[in-house]
C-alpha positions as CSV (number, residue, x, y, z in Angstrom):
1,X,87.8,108.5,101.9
2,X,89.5,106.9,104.9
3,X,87.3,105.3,107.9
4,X,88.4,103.9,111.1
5,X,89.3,100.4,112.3
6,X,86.3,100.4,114.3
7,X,83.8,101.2,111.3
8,X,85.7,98.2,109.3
9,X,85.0,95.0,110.9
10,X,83.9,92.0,109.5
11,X,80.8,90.3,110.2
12,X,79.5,89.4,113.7
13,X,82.0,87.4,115.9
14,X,80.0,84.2,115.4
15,X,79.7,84.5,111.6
16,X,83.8,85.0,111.8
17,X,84.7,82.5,114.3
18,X,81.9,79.4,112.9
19,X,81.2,80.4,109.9
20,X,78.2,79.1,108.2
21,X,78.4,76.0,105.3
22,X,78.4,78.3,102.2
23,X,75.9,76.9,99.9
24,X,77.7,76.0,96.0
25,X,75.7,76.1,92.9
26,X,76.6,75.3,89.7
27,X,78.9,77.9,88.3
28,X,82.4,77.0,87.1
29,X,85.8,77.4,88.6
30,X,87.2,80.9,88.4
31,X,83.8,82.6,88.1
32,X,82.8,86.0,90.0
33,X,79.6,87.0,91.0
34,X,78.4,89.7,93.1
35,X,74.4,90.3,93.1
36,X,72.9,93.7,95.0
37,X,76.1,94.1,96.9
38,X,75.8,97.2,98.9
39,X,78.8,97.8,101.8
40,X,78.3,101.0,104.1
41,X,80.6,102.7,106.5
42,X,78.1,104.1,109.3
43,X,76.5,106.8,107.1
44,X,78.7,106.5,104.0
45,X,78.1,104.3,101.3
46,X,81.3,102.7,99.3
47,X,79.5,100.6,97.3
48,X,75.9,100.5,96.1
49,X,74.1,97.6,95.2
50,X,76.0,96.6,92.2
51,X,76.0,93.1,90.4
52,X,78.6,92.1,88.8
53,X,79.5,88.7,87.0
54,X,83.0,87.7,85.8
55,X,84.2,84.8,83.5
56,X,86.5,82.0,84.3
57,X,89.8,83.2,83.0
58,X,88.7,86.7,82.6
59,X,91.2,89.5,83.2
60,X,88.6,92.3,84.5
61,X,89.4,95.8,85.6
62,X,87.9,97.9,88.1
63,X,88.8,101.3,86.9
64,X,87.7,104.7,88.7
65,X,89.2,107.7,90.8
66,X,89.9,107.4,94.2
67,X,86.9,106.8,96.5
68,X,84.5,104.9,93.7
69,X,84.1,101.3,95.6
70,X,86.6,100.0,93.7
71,X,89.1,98.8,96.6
72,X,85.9,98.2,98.8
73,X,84.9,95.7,96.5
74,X,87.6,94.1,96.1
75,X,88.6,93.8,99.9
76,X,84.9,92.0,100.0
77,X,86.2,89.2,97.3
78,X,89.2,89.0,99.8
79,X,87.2,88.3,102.5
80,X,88.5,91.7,104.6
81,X,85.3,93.2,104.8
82,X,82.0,91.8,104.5
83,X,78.5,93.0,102.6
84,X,76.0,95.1,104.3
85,X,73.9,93.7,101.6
86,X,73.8,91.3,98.9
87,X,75.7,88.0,97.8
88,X,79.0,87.2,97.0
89,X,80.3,84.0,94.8
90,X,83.5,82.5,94.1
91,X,83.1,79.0,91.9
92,X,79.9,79.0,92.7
93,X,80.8,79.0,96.7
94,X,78.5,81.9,98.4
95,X,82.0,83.3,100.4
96,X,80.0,85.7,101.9
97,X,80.7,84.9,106.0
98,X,83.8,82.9,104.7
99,X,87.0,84.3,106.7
100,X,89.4,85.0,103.7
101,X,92.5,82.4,104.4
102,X,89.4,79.6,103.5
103,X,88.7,81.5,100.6
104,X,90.4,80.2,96.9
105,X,91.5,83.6,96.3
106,X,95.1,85.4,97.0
107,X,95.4,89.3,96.9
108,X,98.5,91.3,95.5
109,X,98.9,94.5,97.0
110,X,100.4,97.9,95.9
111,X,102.3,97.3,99.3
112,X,104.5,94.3,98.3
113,X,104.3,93.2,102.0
114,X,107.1,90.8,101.7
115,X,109.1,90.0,105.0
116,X,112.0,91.6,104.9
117,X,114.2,89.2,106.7
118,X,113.1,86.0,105.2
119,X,114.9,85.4,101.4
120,X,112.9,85.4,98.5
121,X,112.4,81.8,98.6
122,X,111.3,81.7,101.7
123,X,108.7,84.5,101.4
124,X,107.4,82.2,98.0
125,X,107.1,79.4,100.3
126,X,105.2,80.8,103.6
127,X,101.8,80.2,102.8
128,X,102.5,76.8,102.1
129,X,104.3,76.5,105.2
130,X,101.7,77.6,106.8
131,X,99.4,74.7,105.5
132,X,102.0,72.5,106.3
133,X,102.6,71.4,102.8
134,X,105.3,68.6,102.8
135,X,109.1,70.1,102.2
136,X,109.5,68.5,99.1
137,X,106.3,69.8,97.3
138,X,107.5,73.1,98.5
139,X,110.6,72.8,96.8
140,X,109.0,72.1,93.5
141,X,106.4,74.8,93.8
142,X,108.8,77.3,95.1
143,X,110.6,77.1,91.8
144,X,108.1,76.6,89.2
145,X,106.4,79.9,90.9
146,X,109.8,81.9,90.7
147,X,110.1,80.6,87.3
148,X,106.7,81.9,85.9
149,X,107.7,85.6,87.2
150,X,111.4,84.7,85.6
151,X,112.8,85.2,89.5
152,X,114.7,81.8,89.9
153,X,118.4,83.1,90.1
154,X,117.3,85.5,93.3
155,X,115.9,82.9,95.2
156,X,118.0,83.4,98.0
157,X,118.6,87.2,98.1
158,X,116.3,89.4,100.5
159,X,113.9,91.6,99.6
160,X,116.1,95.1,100.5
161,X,118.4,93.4,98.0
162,X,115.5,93.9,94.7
163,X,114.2,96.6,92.8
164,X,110.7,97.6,93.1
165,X,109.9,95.7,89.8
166,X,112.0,92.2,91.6
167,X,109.9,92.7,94.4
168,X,106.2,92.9,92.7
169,X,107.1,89.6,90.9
170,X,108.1,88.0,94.0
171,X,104.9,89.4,95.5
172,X,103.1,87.7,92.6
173,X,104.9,84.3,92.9
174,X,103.7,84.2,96.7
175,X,100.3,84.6,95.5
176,X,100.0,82.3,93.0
177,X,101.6,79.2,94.7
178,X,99.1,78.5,96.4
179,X,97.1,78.5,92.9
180,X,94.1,80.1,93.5
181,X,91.2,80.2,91.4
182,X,90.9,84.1,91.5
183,X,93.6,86.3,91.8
184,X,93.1,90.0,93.2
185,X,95.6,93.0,92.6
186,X,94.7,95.9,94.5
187,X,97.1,98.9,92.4
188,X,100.1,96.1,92.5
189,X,101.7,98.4,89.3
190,X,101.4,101.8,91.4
191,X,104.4,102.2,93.1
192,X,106.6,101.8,90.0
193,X,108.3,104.5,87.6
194,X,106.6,104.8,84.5
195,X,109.1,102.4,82.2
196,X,109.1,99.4,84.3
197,X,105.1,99.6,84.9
198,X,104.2,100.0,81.2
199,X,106.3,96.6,81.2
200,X,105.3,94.8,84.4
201,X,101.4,95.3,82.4
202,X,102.5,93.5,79.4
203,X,104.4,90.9,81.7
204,X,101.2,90.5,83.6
205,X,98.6,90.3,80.9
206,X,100.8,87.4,79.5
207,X,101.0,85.7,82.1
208,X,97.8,85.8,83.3
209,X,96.9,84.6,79.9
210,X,99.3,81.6,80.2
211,X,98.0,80.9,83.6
212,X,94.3,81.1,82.8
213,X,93.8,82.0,86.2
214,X,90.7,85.0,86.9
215,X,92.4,88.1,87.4
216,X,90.3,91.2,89.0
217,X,92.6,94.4,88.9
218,X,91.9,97.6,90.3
219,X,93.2,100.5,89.4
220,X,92.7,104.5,88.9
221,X,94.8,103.8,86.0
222,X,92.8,104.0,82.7
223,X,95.9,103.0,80.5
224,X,96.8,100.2,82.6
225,X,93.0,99.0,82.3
226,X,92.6,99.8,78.9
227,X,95.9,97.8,77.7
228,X,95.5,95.1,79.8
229,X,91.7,93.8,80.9
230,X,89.4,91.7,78.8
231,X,86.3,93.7,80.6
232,X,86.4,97.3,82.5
233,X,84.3,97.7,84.9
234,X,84.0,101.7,85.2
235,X,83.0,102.8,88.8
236,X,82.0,106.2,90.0
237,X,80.4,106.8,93.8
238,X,79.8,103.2,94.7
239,X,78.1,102.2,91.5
240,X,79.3,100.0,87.9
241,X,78.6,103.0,85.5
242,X,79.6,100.6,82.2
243,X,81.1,97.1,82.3
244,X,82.1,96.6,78.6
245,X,85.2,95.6,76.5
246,X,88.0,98.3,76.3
247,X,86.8,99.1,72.5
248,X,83.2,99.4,73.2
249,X,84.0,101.6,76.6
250,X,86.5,104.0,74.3
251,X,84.0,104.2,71.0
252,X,80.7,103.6,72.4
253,X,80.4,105.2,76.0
254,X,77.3,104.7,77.5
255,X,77.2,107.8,79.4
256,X,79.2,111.3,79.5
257,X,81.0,110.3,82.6
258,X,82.5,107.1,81.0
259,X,83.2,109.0,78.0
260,X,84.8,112.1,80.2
261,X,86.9,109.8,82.1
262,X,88.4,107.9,79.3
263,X,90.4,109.9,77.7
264,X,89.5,113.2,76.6
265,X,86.3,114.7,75.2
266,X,85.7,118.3,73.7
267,X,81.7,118.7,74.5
268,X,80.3,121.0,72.9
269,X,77.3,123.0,74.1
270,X,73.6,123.0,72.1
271,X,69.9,122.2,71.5
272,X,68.6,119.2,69.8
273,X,66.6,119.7,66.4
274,X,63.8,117.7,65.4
275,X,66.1,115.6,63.5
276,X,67.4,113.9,66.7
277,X,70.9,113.4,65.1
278,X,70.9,116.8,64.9
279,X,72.1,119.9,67.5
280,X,72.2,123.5,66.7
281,X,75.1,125.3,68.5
282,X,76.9,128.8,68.5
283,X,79.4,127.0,66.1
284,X,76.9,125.7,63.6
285,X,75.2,122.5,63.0
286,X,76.6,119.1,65.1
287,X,75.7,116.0,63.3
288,X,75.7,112.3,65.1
289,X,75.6,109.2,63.7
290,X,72.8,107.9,66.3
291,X,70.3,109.2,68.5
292,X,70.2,109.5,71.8
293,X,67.2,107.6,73.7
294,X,67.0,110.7,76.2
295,X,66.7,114.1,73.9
296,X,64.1,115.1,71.8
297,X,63.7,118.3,70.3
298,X,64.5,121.5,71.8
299,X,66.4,119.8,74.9
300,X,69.7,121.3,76.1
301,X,72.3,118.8,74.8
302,X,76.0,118.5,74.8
303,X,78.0,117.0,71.6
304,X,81.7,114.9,72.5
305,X,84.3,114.1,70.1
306,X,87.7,112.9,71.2
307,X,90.4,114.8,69.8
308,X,91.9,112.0,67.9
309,X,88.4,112.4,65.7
310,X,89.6,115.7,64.5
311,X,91.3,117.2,61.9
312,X,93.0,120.5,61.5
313,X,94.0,122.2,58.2
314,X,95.2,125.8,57.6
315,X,92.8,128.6,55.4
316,X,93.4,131.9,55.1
317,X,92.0,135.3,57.0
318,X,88.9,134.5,58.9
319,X,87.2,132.0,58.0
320,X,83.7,130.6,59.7
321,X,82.3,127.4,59.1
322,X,78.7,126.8,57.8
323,X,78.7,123.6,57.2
324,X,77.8,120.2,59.9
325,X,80.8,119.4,62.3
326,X,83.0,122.2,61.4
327,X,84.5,124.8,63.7
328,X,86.7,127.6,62.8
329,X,89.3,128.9,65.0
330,X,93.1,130.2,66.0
331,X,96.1,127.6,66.9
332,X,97.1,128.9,70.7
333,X,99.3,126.0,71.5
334,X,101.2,123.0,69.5
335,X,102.4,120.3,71.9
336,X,104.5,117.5,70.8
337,X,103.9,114.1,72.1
338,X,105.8,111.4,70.4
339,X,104.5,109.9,67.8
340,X,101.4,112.8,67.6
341,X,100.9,116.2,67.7
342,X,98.4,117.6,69.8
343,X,96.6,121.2,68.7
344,X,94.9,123.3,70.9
345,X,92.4,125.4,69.3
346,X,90.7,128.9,70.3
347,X,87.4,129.2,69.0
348,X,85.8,132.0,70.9
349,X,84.6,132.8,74.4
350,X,87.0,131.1,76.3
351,X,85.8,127.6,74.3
352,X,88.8,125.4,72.8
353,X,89.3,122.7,70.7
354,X,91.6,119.9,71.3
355,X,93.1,118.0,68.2
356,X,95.4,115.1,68.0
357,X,96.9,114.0,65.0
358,X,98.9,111.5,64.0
359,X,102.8,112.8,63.4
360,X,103.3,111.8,59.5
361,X,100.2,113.3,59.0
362,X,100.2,116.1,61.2
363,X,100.0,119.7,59.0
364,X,102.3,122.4,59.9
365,X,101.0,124.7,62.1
366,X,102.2,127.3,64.6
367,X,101.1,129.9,67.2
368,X,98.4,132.3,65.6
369,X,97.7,130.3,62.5
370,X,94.0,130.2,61.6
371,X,92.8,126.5,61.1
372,X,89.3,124.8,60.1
373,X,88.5,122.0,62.8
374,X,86.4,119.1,61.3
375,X,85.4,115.4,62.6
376,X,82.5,112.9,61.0
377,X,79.3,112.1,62.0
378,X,80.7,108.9,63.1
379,X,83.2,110.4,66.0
380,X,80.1,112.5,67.6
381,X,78.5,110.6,71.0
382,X,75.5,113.3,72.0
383,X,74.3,113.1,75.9
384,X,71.6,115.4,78.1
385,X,73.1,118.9,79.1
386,X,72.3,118.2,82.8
387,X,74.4,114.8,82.5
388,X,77.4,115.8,80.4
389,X,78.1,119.0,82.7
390,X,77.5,117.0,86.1
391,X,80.1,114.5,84.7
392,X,82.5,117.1,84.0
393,X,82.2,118.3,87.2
394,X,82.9,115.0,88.6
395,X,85.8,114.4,86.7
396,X,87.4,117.6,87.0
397,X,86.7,116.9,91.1
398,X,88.6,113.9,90.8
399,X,91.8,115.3,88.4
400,X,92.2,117.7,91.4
401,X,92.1,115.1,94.3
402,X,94.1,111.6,92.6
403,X,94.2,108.7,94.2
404,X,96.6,108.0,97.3
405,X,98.8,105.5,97.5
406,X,96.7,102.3,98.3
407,X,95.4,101.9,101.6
408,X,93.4,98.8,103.1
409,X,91.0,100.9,104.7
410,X,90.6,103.2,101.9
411,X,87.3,102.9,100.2
């Protein structure tokens, strides 16, 4: 969603131009935390009353599809946009009213905003220019910041003169000269082919890690979040819908939108027994390791395994399954995908399976080949009908409209 300038401004002239002594309380350097933060645009709401705390040295993630809050909540760290609601603390420093240049934050931006006739050197060095740091402490910082983003031999080259890759390091040696205690990358990785991001993420994760500076990332990215962050925090329409470690968020979703949106799912469509591990579909009997706390018996429930959870083998003529998590079916398409092969499987009425297996143990199948599909108990998360469906939708809403390129005044 996009607003106008006249819906963005910060808080009331006075608040901008005096701005109030911030109280501090006891929290250490480099720790995050929002509490009830709610931000509207005249009728629209970007981000609703969420609370959120992050550790010193914690590389977080905000992950969801265009539109979720994300970018709004991290242009409210920044200092661009201010709360309609809630607090906001950095170091224990409530920021909230605090114009961002006197905040002890820096933001990297998908748009590497780097001046294009100053050299590299000299676009490390303008913030501390600014400040009027003395020349010879700019010196030294100048180079120990080109050296931690290994960008010391183009010191003096302009910015037309770099690939997109050159130019996002210098963007992060600008930023973190000034060594702030929270850094803030708003899709930095975005406008790079797919090679040099998958290695600008390990070259960031290690150097955050080196650095032991806070990192908050946002992205609509969920392999850059899940390779990368300590914590994900997944949003969806203004709201934290599970902030968990990138195991926990991929094995134990705590709703069907979370487990929808990262990675895949085949749900599968049912009632719940009186077992309560237990749903009855079309296919047979669908068998969970846990409960759910919202089904009981007899309430329309959905059933997702990822397809990495099952298995596909070959039998002859028609088979049907009778026993717990087994669906027969026909191979309709065999994709190949590196180091897996991925199975899609027709099991009646316009339902599929999806199967991903593993290439050296992958069987050979083909086109028309009738196959057994199988998972455990163990790879089966169950969730209300109502929820599962309205999550697909959601998802499927979001596949069709992806994310822009970043904008500062997108939501």
């Amino acid at each position: 969603m996009t607003v106008s300038a006249k819906n963005t401004s910060h808080a009331g002239p006075t608040a901008r131009e005096s701005p109030p002594q911030a109280p501090q309380v006891s929290e250490p350097e480099g720790s995050v935390v929002l509490e009830g933060v709610t931000k509207k645009f005249g009728g629209a709401t970007a981000v609703d009353n969420i609370s959120l705390h992050v550790r010193p040295g914690e590389f977080l993630s905000l992950l969801g599809p265009s539109g979720c809050g994300k970018t709004t909540t991290l242009r409210m760290l920044a200092g661009f946009e201010e709360p309609t609601a809630g607090s906001i603390r950095i170091s224990g420093q409530d920021v909230v009213g605090i114009p961002p240049h006197k905040r002890n934050v820096n933001t990297v931006f998908q748009a590497y905003a780097l001046f294009p006739h100053m050299s590299v050197a000299e676009n490390v060095a303008y913030g501390l220019r600014q400040k009027g740091t003395a020349k010879s402490e700019i010196r030294e910082r100048v180079t120990e910041s080109l050296d931690l983003v290994q960008m010391r031999s183009f010191a003096d080259r302009k910015p037309t003169q770099l690939s997109g890759g050159q130019q996002q390091r210098i963007a992060l040696a600008r930023a973190l000269i000034n060594r702030p205690a929270v850094l803030l990358l708003d899709e930095p990785l975005g406008a790079l082919d797919r090679q040099l991001r998958e290695e600008m993420q390990i070259e960031l994760k290690l150097l955050q890690s080196r650095l032991g500076i806070t990192f908050i990332f946002v992205t609509h990215d969920q392999g850059e979040a899940l390779s990368m962050s300590d914590r994900i925090a997944i949003m969806r329409s203004g709201r934290v819908e599970q902030l968990d470690d990138a195991d926990s968020i991929y094995d134990n979703p705590a709703s069907a939108y979370v487990a929808g949106f990262i990675g895949q799912q085949n749900f599968i469509p049912g009632t719940m027994t009186s077992s309560l591990t237990v749903m009855e579909s079309r296919f047979g009997s669908i068998r969970a390791a846990a409960p759910h706390d919202d089904l009981g018996a007899g309430v329309d429930a959905q059933a997702a395994v990822r397809p990495e959870a099952v298995s596909v083998a070959a039998v002859s003529g028609d088979s049907t399954s009778t026993r717990e998590n087994q669906i027969a079916g026909n191979v309709i398409g065999v994709s190949h995908q590196g180091e897996t092969l991925q199975f899609l499987v027709s099991v009646g009425d316009d339902q599929t399976m999806l199967s991903r297996v593993p290439r050296p143990n992958a069987p050979r199948l083909a086109v028309g080949d009738s196959v057994l599909c199988t998972w455990d108990a163990a790879s089966v998360h169950l969730f209300p009908s109502e929820q599962a469906t309205q999550a697909q939708a959601d998802i499927a809403r979001a596949l069709s409209h992806p994310a822009p390129p970043t904008s500062s005044m997108s939501l």
